[in-house]
C-alpha positions as CSV (number, residue, x, y, z in Angstrom):
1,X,-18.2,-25.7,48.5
2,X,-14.4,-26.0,49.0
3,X,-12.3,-25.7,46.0
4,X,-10.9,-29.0,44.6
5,X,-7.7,-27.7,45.1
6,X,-8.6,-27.4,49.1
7,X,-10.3,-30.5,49.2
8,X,-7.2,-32.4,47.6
9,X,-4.7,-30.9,50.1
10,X,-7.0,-31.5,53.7
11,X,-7.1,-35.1,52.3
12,X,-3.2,-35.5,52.0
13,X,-2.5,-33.5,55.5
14,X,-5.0,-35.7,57.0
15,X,-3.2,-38.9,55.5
16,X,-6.6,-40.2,54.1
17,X,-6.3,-42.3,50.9
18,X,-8.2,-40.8,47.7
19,X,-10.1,-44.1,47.0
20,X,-7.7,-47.0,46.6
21,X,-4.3,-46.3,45.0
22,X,-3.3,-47.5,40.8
23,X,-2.3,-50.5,40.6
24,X,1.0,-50.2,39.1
25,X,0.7,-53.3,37.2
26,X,-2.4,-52.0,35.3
27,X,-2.0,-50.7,32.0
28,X,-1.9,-46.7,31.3
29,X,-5.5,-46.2,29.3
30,X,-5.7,-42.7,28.2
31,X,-9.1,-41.2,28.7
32,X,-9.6,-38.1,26.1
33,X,-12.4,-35.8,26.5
34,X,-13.8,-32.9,28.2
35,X,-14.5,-32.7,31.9
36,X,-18.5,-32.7,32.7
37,X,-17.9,-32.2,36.3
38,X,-15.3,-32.1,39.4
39,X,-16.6,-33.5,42.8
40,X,-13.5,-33.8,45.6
41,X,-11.6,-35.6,44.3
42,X,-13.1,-37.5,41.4
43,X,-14.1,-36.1,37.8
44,X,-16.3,-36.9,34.8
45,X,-14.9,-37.0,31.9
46,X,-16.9,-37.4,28.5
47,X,-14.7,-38.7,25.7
48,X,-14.5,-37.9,22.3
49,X,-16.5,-41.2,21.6
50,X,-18.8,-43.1,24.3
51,X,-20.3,-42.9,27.5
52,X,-18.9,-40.6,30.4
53,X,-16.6,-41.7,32.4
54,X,-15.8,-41.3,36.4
55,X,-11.8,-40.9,37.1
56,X,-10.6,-40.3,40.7
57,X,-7.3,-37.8,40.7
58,X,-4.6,-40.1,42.4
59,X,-3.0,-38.6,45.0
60,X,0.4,-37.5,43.4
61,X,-1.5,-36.4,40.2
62,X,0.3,-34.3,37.9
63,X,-0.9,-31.4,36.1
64,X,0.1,-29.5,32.8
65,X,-1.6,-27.4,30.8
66,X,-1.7,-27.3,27.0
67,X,-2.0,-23.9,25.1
68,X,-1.8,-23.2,21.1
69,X,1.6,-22.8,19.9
70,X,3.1,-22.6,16.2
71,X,5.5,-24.1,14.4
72,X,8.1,-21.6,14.9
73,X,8.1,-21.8,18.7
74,X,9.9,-25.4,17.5
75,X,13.8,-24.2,17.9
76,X,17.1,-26.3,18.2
77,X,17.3,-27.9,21.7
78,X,13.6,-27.4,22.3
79,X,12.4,-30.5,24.3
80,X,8.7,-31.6,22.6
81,X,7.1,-34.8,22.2
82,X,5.2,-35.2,18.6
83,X,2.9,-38.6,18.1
84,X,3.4,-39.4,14.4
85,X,3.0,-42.1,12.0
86,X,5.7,-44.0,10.2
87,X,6.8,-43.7,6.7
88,X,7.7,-46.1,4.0
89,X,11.7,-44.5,4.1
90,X,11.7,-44.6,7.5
91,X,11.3,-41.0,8.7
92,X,7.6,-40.0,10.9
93,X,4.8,-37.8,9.5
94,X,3.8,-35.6,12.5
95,X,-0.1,-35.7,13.7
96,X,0.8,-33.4,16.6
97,X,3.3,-31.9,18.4
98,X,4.2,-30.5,22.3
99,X,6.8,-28.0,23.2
100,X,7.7,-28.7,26.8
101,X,8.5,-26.0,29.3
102,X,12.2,-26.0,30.0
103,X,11.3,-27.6,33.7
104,X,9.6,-30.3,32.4
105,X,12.4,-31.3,29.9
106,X,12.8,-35.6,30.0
107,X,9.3,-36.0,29.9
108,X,8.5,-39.3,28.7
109,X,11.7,-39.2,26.9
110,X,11.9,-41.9,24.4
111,X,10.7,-43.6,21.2
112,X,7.4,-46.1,22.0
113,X,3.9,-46.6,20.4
114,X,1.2,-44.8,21.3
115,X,-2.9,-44.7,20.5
116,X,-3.9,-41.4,18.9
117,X,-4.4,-43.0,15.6
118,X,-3.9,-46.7,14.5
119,X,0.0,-48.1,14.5
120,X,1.3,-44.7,15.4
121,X,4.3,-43.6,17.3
122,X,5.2,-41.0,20.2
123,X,8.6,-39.4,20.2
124,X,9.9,-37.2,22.7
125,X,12.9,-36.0,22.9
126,X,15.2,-32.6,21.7
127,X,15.8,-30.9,18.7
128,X,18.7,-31.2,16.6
129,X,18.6,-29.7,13.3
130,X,15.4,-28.5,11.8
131,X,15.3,-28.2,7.4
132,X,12.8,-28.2,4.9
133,X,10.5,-25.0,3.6
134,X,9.7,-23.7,7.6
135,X,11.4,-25.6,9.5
136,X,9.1,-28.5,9.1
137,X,11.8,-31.8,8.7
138,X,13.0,-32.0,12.5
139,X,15.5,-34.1,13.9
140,X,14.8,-35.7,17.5
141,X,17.2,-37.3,19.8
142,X,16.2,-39.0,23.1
143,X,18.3,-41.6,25.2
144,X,19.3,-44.5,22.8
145,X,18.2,-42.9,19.4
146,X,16.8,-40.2,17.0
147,X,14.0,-39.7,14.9
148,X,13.5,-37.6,11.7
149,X,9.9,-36.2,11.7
150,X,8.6,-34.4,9.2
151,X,5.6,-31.4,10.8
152,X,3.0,-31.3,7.8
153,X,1.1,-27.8,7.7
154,X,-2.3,-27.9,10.0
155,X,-0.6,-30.2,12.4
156,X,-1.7,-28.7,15.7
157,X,1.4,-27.5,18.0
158,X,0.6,-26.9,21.9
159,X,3.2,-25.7,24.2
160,X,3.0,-27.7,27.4
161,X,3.5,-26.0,30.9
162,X,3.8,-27.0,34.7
163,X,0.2,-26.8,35.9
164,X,-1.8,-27.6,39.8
165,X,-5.3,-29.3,40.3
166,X,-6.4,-25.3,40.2
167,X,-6.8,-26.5,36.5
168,X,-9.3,-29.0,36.5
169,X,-12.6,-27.7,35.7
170,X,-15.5,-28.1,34.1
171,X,-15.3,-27.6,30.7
172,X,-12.1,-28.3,30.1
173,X,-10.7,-30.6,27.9
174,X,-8.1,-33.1,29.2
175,X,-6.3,-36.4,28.5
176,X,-5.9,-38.2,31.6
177,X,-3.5,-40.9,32.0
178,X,-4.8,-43.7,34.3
179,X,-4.7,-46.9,35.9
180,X,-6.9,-48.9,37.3
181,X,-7.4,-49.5,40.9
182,X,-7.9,-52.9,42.7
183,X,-11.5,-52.6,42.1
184,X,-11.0,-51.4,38.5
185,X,-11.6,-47.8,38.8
186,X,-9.5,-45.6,36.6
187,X,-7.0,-43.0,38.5
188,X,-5.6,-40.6,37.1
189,X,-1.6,-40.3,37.4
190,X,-1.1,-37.8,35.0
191,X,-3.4,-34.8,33.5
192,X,-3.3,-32.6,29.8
193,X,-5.6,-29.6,30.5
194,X,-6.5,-27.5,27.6
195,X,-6.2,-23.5,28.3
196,X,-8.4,-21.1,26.7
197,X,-10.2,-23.7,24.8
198,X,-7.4,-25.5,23.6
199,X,-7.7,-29.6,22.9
200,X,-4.9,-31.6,23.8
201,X,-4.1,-33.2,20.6
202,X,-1.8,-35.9,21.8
C-alpha cells in the first residue's frame, strides 16, 4: 500500500480534488483524539469523548508535531501559545503551554477564546519578561496587546515543530483543526501530532 505521504502528492500532481474543499465560512471545530486509522487521504480519529470520527486531510494541510518540553525551555522572546483561564485581577492561569519553533513564529498570533475548558482563553504571542519562583509569571505580547500569565506547576509544556503528513499515523494523538465541507464533512486545515507518545494538550 502506498504511503499516505505518496498517495497525498500523486493526488496534487494529478490536480484531483481530495473530496470537496472547507468551506471557508464554516466554523473551525477542533477534533481531539487519537488516530484509529489513515486510508489516502482520510483518517479516523477517536476523541477523547464520543464516537469516532472520519476527517479528510485538505489539500494544503499543515502539519506540526508536539513533543514534551519544560518550563525552562520558556525564555525571553520565545514565541508560544498557552490556553489559560482568566483571573479575578485580570492576569491568566495557564492550562497549557506551546513553544513554537523559531519558523513558525506568528502562529495564530493574538488574544481570542478558545475550547479546552469552559470560558477559557488562547494567547499566543512572545515573551517579555518572565518573574515569580521559576520563571512561572510570564508576560506575552502579540499584535495589539499583552497578557500576564501565570504557568502553575504540572501544567504540561510541548514544544511545537514544522512537521509533513509522514506524521500521521495510527496511534497517534492529534488535534485536528477543521471545517466542514459542502456536504458537511470535516477537513482538516491544520494538524497537532503527538511524538513519542506525547498528547497535544491545547
Amino acid at each position: 500500500m502506498k504511503s499516505l505521504t505518496l498517495v497525498l502528492s500523486g493526488l496534487a500532481l494529478s490536480g484531483i480534488l481530495i473530496g470537496l474543499p472547507a468551506r471557508a465560512d464554516s466554523p473551525v471545530v477542533r477534533i481531539r483524539g487519537t488516530i484509529e486509522a489513515v486510508d489516502g487521504a482520510s483518517i479516523t480519529i477517536k476523541p477523547r469523548l464520543g464516537a469516532s470520527v472520519q476527517v479528510k486531510l485538505g489539500e494544503t494541510v499543515r502539519v506540526a508535531t508536539a513533543n514534551a518540553a519544560k518550563i525552562s525551555d520558556i525564555q525571553p522572546d520565545s514565541y508560544i501559545g498557552t490556553a489559560a483561564t482568566p483571573q479575578p485581577d485580570g492576569t491568566l492561569k495557564a492550562l497549557e503551554v506551546a513553544v513554537f519553533a523559531p519558523s513558525m513564529r506568528g502562529t495564530g498570533d493574538g488574544h481570542y477564546p478558545w475550547d479546552l475548558e469552559k470560558e477559557n482563553t488562547m494567547t499566543n504571542g512572545a515573551v517579555g519578561a518572565l518573574s515569580g519562583t521559576g520563571d512561572r509569571t510570564i508576560r506575552v505580547t502579540y499584535k495589539g496587546g499583552e497578557k500576564t500569565i501565570t504557568v502553575p506547576e504540572g501544567v504540561p509544556v510541548v514544544a511545537l515543530a514544522p512537521g509533513d503528513v509522514g506524521k500521521i499515523k495510527p496511534g497517534a494523538r492529534v488535534v485536528a483543526f477543521t471545517r466542514a465541507d459542502a456536504g458537511g464533512v470535516a477537513v482538516a486545515e491544520r494538524m497537532v501530532v503527538g511524538e513519542n507518545g506525547t498528547v497535544p494538550p491545547m
